[in-house]
C-alpha positions as CSV (number, residue, x, y, z in Angstrom):
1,X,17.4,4.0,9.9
2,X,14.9,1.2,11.4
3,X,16.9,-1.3,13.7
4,X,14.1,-3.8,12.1
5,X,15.4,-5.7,9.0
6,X,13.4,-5.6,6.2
7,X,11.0,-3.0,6.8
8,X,7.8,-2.2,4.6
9,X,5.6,0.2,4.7
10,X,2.3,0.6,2.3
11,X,-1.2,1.2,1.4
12,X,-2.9,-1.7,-0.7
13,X,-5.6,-1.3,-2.5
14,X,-8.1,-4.0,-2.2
15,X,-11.0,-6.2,-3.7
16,X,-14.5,-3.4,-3.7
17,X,-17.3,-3.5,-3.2
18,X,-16.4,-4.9,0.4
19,X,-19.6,-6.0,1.5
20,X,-20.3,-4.9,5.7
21,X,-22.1,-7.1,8.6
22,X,-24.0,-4.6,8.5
23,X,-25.2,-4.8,4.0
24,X,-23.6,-1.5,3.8
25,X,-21.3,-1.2,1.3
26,X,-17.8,0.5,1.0
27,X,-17.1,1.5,-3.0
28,X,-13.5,1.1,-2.3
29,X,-11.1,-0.6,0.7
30,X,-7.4,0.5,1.3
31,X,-5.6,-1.3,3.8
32,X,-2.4,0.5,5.7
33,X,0.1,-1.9,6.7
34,X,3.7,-2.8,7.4
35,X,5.6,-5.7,8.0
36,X,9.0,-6.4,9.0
37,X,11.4,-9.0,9.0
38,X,11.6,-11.6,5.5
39,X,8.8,-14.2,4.4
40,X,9.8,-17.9,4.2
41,X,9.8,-19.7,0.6
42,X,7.2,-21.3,2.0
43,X,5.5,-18.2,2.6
44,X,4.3,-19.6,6.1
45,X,6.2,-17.6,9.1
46,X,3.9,-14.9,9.0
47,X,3.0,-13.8,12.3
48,X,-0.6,-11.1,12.5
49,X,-0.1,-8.5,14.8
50,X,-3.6,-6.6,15.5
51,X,-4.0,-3.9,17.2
52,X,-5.7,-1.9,19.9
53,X,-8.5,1.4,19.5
54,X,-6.2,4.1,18.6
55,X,-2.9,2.0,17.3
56,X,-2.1,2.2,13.8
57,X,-0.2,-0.3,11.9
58,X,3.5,1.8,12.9
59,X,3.7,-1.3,15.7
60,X,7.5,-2.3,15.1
61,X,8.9,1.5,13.6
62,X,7.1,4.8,14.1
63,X,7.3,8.0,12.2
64,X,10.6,9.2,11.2
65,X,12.3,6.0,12.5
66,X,10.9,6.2,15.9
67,X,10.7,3.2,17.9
68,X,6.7,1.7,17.1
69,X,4.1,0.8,20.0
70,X,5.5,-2.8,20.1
71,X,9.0,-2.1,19.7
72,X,10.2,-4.3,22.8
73,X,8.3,-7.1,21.5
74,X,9.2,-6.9,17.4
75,X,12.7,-7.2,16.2
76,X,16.0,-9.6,16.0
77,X,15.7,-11.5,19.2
78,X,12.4,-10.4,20.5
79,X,9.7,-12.7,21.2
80,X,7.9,-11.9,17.8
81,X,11.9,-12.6,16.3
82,X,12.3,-11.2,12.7
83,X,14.6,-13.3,11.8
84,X,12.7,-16.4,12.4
85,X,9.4,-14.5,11.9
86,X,7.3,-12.3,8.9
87,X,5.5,-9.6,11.1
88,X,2.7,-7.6,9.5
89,X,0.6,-5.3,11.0
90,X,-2.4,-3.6,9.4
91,X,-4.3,-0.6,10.2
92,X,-7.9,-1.3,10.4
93,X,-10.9,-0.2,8.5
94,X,-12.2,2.8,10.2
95,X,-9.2,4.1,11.7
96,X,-7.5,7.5,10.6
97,X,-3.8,6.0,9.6
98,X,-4.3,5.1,6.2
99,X,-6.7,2.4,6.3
100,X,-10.4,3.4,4.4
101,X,-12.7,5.2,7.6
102,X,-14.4,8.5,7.7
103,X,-12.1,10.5,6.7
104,X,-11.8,8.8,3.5
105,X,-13.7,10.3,0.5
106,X,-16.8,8.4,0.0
107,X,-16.2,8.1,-4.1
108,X,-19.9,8.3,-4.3
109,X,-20.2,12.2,-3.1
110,X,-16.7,13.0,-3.3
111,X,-16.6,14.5,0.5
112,X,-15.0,12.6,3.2
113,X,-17.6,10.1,4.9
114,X,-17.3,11.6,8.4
115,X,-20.3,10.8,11.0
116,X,-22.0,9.3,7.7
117,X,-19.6,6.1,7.4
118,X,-21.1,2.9,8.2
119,X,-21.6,0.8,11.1
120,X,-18.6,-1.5,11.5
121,X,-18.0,-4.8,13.3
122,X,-14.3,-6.6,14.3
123,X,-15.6,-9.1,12.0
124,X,-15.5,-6.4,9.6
125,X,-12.1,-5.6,10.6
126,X,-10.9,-9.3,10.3
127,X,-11.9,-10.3,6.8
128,X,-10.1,-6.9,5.4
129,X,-7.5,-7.9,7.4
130,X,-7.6,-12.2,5.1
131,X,-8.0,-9.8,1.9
132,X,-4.5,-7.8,2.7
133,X,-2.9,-10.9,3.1
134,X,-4.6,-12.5,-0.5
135,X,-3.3,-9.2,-1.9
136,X,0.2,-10.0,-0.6
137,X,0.1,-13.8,-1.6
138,X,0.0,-14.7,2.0
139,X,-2.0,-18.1,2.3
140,X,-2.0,-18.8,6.2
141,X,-1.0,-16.9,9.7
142,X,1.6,-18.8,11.9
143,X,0.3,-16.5,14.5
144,X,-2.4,-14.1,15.1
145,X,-1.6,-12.1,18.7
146,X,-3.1,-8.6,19.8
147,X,-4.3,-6.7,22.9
148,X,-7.4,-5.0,23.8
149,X,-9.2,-5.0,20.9
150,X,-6.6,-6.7,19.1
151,X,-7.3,-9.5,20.8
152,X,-10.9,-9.6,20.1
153,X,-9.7,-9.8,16.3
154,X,-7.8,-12.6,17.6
155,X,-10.7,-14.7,18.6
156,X,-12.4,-13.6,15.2
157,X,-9.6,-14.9,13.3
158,X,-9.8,-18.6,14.7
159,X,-13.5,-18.6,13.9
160,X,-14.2,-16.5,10.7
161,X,-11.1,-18.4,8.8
162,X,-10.0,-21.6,10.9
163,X,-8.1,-23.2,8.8
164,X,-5.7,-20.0,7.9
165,X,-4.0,-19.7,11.5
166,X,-1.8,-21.8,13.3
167,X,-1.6,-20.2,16.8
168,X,-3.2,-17.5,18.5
169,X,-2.3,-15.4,21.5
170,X,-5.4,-13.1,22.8
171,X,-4.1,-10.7,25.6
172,X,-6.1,-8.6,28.0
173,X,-8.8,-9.0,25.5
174,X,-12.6,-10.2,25.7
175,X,-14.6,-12.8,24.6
176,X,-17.9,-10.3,25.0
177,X,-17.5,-6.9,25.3
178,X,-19.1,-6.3,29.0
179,X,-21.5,-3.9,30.2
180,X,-18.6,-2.0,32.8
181,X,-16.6,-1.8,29.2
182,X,-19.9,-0.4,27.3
183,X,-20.4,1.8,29.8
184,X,-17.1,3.6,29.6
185,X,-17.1,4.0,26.0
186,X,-20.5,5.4,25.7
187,X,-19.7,7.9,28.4
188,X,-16.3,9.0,26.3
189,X,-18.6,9.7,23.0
190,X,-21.0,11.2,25.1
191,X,-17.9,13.7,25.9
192,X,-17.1,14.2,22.0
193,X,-20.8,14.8,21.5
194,X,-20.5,17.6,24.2
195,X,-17.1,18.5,22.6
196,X,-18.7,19.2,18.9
197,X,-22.0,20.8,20.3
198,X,-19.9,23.7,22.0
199,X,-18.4,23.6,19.0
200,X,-14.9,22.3,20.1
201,X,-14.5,19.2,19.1
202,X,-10.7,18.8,20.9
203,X,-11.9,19.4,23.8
204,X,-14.7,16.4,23.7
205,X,-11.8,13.9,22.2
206,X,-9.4,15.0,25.4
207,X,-12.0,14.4,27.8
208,X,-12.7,11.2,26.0
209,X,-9.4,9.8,26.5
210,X,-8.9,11.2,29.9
211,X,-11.9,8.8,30.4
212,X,-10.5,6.3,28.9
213,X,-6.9,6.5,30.3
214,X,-9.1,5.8,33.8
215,X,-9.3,2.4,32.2
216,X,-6.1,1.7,31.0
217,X,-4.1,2.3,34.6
218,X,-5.0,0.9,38.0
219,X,-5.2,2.9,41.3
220,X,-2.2,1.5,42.6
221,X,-0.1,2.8,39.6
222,X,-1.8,6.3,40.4
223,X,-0.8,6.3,44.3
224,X,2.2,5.1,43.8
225,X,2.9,7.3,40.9
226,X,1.1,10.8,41.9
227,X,0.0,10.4,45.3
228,X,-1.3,14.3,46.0
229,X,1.5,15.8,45.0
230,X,0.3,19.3,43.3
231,X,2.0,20.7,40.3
232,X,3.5,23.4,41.9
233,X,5.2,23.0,45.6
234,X,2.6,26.0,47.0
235,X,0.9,25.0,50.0
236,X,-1.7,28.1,50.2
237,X,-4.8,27.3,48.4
238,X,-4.9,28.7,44.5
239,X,-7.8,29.2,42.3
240,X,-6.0,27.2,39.6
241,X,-3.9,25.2,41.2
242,X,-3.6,21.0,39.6
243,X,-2.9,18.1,41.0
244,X,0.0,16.1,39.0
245,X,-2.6,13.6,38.0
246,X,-4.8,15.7,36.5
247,X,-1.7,17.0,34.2
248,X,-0.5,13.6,32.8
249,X,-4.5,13.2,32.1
250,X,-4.5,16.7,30.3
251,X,-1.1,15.6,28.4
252,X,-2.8,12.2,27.1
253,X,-6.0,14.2,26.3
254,X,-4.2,16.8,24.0
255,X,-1.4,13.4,22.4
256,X,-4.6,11.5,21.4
257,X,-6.2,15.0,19.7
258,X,-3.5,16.0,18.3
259,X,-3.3,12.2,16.2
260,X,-6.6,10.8,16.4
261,X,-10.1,11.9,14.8
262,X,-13.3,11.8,17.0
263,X,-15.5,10.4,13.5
264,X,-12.6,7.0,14.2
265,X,-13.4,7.4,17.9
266,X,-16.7,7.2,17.7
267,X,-16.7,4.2,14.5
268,X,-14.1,2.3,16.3
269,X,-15.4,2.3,20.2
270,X,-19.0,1.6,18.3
271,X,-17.4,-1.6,16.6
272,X,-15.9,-2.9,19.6
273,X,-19.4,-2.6,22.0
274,X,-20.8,-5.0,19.1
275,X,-18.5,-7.0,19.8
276,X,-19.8,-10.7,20.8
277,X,-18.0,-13.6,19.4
278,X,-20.8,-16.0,19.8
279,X,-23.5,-13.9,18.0
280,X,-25.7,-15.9,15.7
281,X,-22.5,-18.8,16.3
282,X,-24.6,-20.5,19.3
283,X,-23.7,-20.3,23.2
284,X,-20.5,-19.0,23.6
285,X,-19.2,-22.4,25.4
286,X,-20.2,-23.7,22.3
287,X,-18.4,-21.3,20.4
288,X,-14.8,-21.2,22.0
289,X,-14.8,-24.9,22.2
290,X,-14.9,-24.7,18.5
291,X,-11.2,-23.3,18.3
292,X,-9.1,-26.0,17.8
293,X,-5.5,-23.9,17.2
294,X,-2.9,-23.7,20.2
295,X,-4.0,-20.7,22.2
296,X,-2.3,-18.5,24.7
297,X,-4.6,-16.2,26.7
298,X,-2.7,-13.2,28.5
299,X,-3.9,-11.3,31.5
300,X,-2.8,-8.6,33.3
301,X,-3.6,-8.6,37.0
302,X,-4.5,-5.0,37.5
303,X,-6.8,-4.5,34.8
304,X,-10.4,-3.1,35.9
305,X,-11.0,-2.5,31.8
306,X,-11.1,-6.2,31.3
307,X,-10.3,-8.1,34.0
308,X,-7.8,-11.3,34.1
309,X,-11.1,-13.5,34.9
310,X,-12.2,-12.7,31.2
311,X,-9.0,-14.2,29.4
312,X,-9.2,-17.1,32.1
313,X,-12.7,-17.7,31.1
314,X,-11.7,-18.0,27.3
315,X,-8.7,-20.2,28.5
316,X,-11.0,-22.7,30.0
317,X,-13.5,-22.6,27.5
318,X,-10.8,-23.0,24.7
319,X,-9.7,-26.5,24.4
320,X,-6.2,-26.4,23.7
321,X,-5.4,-23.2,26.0
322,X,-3.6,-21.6,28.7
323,X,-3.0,-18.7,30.7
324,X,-0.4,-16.7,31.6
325,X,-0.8,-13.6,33.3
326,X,1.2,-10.1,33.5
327,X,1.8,-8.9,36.8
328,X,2.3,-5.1,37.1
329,X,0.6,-2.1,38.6
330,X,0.2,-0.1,34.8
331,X,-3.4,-2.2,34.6
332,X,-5.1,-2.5,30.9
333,X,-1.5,-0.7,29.3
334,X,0.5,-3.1,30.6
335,X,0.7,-5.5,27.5
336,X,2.5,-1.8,26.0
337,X,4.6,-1.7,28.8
338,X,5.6,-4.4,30.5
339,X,8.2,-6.2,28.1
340,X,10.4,-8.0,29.6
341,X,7.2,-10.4,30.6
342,X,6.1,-10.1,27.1
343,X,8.8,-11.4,26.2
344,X,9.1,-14.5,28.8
345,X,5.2,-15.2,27.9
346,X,4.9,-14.7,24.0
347,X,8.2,-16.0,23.6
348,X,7.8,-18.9,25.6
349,X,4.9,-19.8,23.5
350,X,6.2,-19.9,20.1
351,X,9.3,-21.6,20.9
352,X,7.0,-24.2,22.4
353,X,5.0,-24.3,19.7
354,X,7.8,-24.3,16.8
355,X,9.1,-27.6,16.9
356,X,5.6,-29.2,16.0
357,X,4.4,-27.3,13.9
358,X,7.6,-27.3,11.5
359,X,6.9,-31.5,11.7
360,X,3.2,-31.2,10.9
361,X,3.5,-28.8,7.8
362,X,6.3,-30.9,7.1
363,X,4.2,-34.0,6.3
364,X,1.9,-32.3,4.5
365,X,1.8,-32.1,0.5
366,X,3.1,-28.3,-0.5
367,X,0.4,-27.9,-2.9
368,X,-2.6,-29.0,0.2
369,X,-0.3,-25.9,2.4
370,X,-0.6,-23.0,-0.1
371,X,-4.3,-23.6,-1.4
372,X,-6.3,-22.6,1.6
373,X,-6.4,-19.2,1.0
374,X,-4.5,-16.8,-1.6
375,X,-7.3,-17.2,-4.2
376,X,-10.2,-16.4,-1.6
377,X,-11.7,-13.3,-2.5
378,X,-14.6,-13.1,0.4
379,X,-15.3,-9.5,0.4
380,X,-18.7,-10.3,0.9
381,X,-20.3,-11.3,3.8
382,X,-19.3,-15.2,5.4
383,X,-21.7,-17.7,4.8
């Protein structure tokens, strides 16, 4: 049984036609979520966690009860506290957990969409993510926090709907998406490309995320964690002999294939390059400087994926920022490891934050607090 009280987990069906960035269309939108912990009267302590490339929306519980990819972080107590706090977490459009990607059926030729499903955008990603929560009556965020790419929906949040969230708490994230990050996802589709022309498409998806996994870790984590040692104690040269490194990179290669679909690889990694938080919005100064909300802007000083200079350049440009930053030799994964910082950091941040925002929403006439958004349909594009 889940240790998280008040534990939901669904697939809503959503306003369609959902209009792209792109004008393509998608006939129908399903939205896998969960959500933990109980939502005020006031329907306003709901806190958006978003997350990374491959994550799903399992980010509190897992399958069969199993502890979710932000376990040390959700729950009574934790930094994101469910008993103070609503936590929901969706699965985004284009993954392969539940949420409509290409391995939905496209209702229009009654096959799954596959390599045919259209370009997506984490602005995309984000306005499903405001129609889940008009689906579940859910006027405004307390919070919206994420790494990786969960922070880039972050940053989105703040400027596609800023008058629905109260706080927001980017982490090892990017205002841009760089040209050392571009170049590291192209050469891990390039490998599932390779994978499906020799006509085993695991194989390009393992080497993909042995690619990836480069990203995620630092060098320091790998000497002090593998060093040379060899897989088997054998000092004579073998034809086949492994290092332990390369191993744990087979082992993550063959856990991401055995859960994860190349067609999500592919639509997702594709989404995040496009990613540019001031395009068509003006410079990106400009841009950031916009966000008014309280903003916390974690770092992790090991990561070569996107380095801490990236969330301190979104802290200065942000006017009512800071930084914090994680320090730990696990690089990028370190917002999925390192809790007991999480906890200081994220923690540290809402409690902060609490106190005045319970006196503003206070002042405020109920009916001004629950109009902003529940009746919003926006499943077309913005203005």
């Amino acid at each position: 049984m889940s240790a998280v009280p008040h534990h939901v987990s669904a697939i809503a069906t959503l306003p369609a036609p959902f209009v792209l960035e792109s004008g393509a269309v998608l006939p129908e939108l399903h939205l896998a979520y969960e959500s933990y912990g109980k939502l005020s009267p006031n329907r306003d302590n709901v806190i958006l966690v978003c997350h990374a490339l491959t994550g799903s929306a399992a980010a509190g519980v897992g399958p069969n009860g199993r502890a979710g990819w932000w376990a040390g972080l959700i729950g009574p107590g934790n930094a994101l506290d469910t008993r103070r706090h609503h936590i929901i977490c969706s699965n985004i459009i284009g993954s392969c957990y539940g949420s409509t990607g290409p391995g939905s059926i496209n209702p229009e030729t009654g096959v799954p969409y596959g390599h045919s499903f259209p370009a997506l955008t984490i602005r995309d990603m984000v306005r499903a993510q405001r129609l889940l929560l008009n689906h579940l009556e859910i006027p405004r965020l307390h919070c919206a926090i994420g790494g990786s790419m969960g922070g880039m929906q972050v940053l989105e949040w703040a400027l596609l709907f800023p008058d629905d969230v109260d706080l927001l708490i980017p982490i090892a994230t990017a205002a841009q998406h760089s040209a050392w990050a571009l170049a590291f996802n192209a050469i891990a589709r390039e490998a599932i490309a390779l994978g499906h022309a020799a006509g085993d498409v695991s194989a390009g998806l393992r080497l993909a995320r042995k690619v990836a996994m480069m990203t995620y870790r630092s060098s320091q984590e790998f000497a002090e964690r593998f060093g040379r040692t060899r897989s088997t104690p054998n000092s004579t040269p073998q034809p086949d002999e492994a290092f332990a490194v390369e191993l744990w990179l087979e082992h993550h290669g063959r856990q991401l294939a055995g859960r994860f679909t190349p067609e999500s690889f592919n639509a997702i990694t594709r989404a995040m390059d496009r990613h540019d938080v001031a395009h068509g919005r003006g410079t990106l100064p400009q841009v950031l400087g916009s966000i008014a909300q309280p903003t916390l802007c974690v770092g992790i000083g090991s990561d070569v994926l996107y380095p801490p200079q990236e969330q301190q350049q979104i802290a200065r440009l942000i006017p009512n920022a800071r930084y914090a930053q994680i320090h730990s030799p696990c690089g990028h994964d370190a917002f999925l490891i390192e809790f007991d910082q999480m906890q200081t950091i994220v923690g540290d941040f809402l409690e902060a934050a609490h106190r005045p925002l319970q006196k503003s929403r206070q002042s405020q006439p109920q009916s001004h607090r629950s109009s902003t958004a529940v009746n919003r349909t926006n499943n077309t594009l913005p203005a």
